[in-house]
C-alpha positions as CSV (number, residue, x, y, z in Angstrom):
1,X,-4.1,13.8,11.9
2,X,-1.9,12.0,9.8
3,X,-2.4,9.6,7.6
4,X,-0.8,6.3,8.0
5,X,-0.4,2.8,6.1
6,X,-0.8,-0.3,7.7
7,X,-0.1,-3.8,5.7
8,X,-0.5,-7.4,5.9
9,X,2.7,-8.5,4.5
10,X,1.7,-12.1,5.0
11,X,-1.5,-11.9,3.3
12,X,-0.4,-10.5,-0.1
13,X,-1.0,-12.2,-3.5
14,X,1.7,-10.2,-5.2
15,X,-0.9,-8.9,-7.7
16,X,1.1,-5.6,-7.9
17,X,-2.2,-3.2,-8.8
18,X,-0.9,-1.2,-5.2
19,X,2.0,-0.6,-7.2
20,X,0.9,0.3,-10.7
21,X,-1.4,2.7,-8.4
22,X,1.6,4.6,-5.8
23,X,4.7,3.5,-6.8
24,X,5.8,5.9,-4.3
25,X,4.4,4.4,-1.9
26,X,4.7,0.5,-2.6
27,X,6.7,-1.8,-4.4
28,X,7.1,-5.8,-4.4
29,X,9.9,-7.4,-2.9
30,X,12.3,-9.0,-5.2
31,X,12.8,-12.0,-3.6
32,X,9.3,-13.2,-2.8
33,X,6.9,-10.6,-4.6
34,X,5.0,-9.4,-1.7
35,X,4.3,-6.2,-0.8
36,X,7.0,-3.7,0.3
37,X,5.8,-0.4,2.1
38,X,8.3,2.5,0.7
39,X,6.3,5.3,3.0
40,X,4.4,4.8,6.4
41,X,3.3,8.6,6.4
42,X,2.8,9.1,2.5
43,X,2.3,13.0,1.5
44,X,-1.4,14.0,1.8
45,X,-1.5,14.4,-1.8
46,X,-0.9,11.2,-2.7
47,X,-4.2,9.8,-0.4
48,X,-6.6,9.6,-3.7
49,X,-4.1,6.9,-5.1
50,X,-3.6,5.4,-1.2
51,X,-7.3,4.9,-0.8
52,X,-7.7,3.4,-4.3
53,X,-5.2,1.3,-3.7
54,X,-6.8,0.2,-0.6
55,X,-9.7,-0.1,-2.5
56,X,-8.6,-2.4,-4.9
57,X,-6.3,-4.9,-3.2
58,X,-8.0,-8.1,-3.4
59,X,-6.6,-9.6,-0.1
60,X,-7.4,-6.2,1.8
61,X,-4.2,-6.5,2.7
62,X,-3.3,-2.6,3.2
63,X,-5.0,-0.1,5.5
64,X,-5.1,3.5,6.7
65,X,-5.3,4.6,9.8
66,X,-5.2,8.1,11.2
67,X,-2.3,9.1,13.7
């Protein structure tokens, strides 16, 4: 299994805390502050920081899935 991130584009708030947890992995768009996904298939080493990013969106906005 792989692990793979899912997000709601639409739905963000821009509050940036997925960010300031992967910055590998997300980043905000310049031109309307919403979420940018960098990696679908992020290394398994960086899931702790995936799943607290999860975690901590306020909108729910990101998910994981397994492949």
């Amino acid at each position: 299994m792989v692990m793979k991130v899912v997000i709601e584009r639409d739905r963000c708030t821009s509050c940036s805390d997925c960010v300031l947890s992967v910055p590998e992995v997300f980043d905000l768009d310049d031109r309307d502050a919403k979420v940018v996904l960098l990696q679908v298939h992020p290394s398994e080493d960086l899931r702790p920081n995936v799943e607290r990013a999860v975690d901590d969106c306020p909108t729910n906005v990101i998910h994981l899935v397994e492949e």
